[in-house]
Backbone as a ProteinNet text record, in pm:
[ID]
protein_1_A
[PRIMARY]
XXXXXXXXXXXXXXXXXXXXXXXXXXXXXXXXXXXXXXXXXXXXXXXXXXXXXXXXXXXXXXXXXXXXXXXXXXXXXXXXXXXXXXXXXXXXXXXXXXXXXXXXXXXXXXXXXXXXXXXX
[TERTIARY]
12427.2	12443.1	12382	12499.8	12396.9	12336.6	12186.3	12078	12017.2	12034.2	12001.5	11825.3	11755.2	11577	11528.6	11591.5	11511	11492.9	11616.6	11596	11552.6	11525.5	11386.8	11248.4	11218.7	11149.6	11043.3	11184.3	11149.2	11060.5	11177	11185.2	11004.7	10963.2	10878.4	10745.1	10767.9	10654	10648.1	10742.4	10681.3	10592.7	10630.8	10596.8	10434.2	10448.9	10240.7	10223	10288.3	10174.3	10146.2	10247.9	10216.2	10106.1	10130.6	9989.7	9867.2	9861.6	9763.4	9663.8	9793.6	9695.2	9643.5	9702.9	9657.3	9588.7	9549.1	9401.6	9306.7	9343.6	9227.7	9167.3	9284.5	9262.9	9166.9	9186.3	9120.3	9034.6	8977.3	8862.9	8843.1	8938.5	8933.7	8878.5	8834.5	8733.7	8795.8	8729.2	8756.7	8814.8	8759.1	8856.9	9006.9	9024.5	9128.7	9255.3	9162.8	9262.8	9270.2	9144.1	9190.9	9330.8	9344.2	9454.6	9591.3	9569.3	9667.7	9701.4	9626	9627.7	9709.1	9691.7	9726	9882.2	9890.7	10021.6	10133.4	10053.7	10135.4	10163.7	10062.8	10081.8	10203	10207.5	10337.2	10490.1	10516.2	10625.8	10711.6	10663.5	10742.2	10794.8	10722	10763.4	10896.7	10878.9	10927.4	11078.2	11056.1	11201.8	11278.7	11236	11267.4	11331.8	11262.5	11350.8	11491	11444.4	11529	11647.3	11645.6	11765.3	11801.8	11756.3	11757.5	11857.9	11813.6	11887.1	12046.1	12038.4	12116.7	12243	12191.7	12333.9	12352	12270.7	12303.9	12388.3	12377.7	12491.2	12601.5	12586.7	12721	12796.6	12757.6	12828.1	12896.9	12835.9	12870	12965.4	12983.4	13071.2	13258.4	13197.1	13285.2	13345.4	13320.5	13355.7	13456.2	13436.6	13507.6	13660.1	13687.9	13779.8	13849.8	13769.6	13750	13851.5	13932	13984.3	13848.5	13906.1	13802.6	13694.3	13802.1	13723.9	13703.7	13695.2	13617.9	13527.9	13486.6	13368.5	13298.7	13291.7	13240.3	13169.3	13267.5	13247.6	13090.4	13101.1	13027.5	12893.9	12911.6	12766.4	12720.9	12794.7	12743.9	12659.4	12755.6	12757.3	12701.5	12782.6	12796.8	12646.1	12635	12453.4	12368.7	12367	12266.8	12233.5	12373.1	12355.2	12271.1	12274.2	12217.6	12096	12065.1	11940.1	11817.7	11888.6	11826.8	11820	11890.6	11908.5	11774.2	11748.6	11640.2	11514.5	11498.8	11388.9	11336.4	11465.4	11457.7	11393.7	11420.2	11329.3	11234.3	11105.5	10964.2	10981.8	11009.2	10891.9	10953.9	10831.6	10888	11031	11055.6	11177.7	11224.4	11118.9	11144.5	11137	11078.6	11066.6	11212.2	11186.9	11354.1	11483.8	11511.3	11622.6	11680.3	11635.1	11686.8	11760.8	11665.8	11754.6	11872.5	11863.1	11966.5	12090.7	12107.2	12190.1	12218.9	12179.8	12229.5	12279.7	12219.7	12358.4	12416.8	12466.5	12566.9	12696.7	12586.8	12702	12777.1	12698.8	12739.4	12828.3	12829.4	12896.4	13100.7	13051.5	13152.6	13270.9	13289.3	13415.2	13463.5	13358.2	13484.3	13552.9	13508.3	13596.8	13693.2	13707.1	13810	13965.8	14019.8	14188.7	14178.3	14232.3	14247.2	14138.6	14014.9	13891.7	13930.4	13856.3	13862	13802	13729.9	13719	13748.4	13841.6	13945.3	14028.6	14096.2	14172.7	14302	14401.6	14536.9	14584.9
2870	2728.3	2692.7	2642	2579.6	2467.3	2482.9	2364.2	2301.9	2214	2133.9	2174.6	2143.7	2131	2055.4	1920.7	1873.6	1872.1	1920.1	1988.3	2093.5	2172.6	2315.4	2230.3	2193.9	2119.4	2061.2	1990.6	1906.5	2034.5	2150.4	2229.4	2311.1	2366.6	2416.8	2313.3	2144.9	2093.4	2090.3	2108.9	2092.3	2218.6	2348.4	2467	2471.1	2411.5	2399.2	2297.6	2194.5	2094.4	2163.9	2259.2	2359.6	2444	2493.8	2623.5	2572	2401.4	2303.3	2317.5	2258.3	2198.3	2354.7	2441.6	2602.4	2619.1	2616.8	2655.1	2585.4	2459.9	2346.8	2380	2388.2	2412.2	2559.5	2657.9	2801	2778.8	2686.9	2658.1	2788.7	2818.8	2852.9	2753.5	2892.2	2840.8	2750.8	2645.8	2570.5	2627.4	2753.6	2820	2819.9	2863.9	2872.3	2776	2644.6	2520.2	2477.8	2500.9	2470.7	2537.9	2674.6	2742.2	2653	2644.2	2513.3	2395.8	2368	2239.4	2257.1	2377.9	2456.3	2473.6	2555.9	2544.7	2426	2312.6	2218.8	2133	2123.8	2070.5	2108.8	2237.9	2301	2299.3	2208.5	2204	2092.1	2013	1902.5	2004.9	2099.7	2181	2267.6	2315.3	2443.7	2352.9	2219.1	2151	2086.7	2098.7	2067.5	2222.6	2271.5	2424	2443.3	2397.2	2475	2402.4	2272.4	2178.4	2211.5	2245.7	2293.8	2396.6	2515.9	2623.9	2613.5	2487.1	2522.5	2445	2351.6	2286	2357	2419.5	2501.3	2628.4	2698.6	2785.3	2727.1	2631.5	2494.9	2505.8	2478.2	2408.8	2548.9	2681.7	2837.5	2903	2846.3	2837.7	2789.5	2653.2	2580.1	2612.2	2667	2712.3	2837.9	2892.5	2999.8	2924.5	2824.7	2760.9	2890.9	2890.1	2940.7	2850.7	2900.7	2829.3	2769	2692.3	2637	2780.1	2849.5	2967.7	3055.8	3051.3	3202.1	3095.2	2962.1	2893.3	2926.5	2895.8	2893.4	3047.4	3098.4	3249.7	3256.4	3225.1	3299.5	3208.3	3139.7	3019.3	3052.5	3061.7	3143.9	3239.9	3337.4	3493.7	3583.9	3567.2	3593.6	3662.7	3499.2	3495.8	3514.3	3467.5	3521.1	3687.7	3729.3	3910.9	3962.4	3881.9	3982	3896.1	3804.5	3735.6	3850.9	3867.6	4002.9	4104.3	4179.9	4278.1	4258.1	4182.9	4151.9	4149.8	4075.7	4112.2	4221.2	4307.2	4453.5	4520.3	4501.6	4591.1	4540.2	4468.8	4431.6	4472.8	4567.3	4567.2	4752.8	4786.2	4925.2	4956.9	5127.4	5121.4	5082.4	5122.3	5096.9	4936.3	4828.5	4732.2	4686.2	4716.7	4664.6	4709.2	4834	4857.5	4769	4657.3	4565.8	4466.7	4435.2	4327.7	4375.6	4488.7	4571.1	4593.4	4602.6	4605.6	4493	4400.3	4235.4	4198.9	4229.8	4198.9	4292.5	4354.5	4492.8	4403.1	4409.8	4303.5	4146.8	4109.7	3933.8	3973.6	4061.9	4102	4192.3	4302.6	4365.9	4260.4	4185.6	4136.2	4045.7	4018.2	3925.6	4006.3	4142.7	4246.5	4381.1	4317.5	4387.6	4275.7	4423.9	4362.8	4217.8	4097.7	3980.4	3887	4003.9	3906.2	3816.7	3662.6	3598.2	3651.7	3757	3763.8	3928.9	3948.9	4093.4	4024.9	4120.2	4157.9	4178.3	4067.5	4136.5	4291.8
8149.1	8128.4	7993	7907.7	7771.7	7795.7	7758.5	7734.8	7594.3	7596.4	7431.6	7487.7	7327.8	7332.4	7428.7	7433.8	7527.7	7639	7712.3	7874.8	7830.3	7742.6	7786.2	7740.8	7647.8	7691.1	7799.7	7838.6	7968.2	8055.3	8096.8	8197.7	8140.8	8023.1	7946.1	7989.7	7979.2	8015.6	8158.5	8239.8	8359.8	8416.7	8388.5	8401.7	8348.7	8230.2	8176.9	8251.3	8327.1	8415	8525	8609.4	8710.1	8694.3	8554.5	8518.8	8536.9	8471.5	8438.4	8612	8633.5	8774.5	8878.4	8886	8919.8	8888.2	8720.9	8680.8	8708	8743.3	8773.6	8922.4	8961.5	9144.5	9192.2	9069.1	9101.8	9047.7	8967.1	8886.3	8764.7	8690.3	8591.4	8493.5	8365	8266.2	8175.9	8166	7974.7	7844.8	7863.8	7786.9	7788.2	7934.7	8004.4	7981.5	8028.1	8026.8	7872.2	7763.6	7644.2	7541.4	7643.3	7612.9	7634.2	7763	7814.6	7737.6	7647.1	7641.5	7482.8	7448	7282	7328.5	7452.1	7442.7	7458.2	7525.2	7532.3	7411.1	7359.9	7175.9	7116.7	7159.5	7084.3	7120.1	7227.5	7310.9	7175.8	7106.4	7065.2	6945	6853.8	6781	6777.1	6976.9	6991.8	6980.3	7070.9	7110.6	6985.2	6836.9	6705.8	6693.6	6686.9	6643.9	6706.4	6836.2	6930.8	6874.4	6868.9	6857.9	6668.9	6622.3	6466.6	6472.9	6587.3	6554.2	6597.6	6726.6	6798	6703.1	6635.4	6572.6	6449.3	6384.3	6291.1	6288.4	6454.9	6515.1	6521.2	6577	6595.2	6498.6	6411.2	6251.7	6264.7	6249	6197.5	6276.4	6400.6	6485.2	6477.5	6455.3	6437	6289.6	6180.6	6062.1	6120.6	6190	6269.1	6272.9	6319.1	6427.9	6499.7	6555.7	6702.5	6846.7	6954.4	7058.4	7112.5	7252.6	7288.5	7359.5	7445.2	7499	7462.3	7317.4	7228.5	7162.6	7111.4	7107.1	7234.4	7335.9	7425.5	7450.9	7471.2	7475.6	7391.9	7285.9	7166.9	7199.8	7269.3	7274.5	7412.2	7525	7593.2	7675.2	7584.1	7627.2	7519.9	7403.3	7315	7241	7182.2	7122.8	7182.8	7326.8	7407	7423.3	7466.8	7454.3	7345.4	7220.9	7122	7095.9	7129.4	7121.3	7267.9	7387	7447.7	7446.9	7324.1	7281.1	7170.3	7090.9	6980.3	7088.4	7192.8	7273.7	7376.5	7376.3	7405.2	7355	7201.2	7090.4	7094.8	7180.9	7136.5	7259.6	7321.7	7444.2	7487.5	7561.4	7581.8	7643.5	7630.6	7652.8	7796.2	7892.4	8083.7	8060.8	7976.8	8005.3	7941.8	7843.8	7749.5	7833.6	7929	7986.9	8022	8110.8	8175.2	8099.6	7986.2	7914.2	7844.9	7795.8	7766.2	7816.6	7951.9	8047.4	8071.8	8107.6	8105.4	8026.6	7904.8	7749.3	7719.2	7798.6	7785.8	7860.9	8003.9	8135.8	8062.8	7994.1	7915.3	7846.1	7760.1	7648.2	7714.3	7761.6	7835	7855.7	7916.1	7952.7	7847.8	7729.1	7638.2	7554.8	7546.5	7495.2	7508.7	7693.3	7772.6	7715.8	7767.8	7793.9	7903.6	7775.7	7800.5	7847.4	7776.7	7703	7602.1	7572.9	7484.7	7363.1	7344	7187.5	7165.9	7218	7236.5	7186.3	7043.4	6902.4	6963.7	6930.8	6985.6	6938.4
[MASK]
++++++++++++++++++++++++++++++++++++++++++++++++++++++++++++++++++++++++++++++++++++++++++++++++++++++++++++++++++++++++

């Protein structure tokens, strides 16, 4: 499902008010929650980027003219596959397999017979 910044965001702050109140409740350290409190600072940042990158794919996209379902395709399936393929490579290889295989699986069918971004 594509999500603009501000529903992750959204979804990103509710997840640190969950952590928030857990650490409060286990009585973790000040430290702890000042961590918390660092990462939430950074949510208005992350949701500028996010929306930065995402219309800037847009535009690079749409320069394509692309159908509707090979845009789609590529926003997707597409970028995502190789956006988990880039986070494959930071982590070991038993840990990276998985993502690997999931953007193997995303990827696979838009370039089968009478895939949308399968070459007549």
């Amino acid at each position: 499902m594509r999500r603009n910044g501000q529903l992750i965001a959204a979804d990103i702050q509710g997840h640190i008010e969950q952590v928030r109140a857990i650490a409060q409740h286990e009585g973790l350290s000040q430290s702890c929650l000042e961590r918390i409190e660092k990462a939430e600072r950074v949510v208005p940042k992350m949701q500028a980027t996010i929306e930065f990158v995402s219309g800037y794919v847009g535009q690079q996209i749409h320069q394509l003219d692309l159908t509707q379902p090979a845009s789609f395709a590529m926003h997707a399936k597409l970028i995502p596959s190789y956006y988990l393929d880039r986070v494959a490579q930071t982590r070991t290889v038993r840990d990276g397999t998985p993502l690997r295989e999931l953007a193997a699986r995303l990827r696979a069918p838009l370039f089968e017979p009478g895939g949308v971004l399968r070459e007549s």
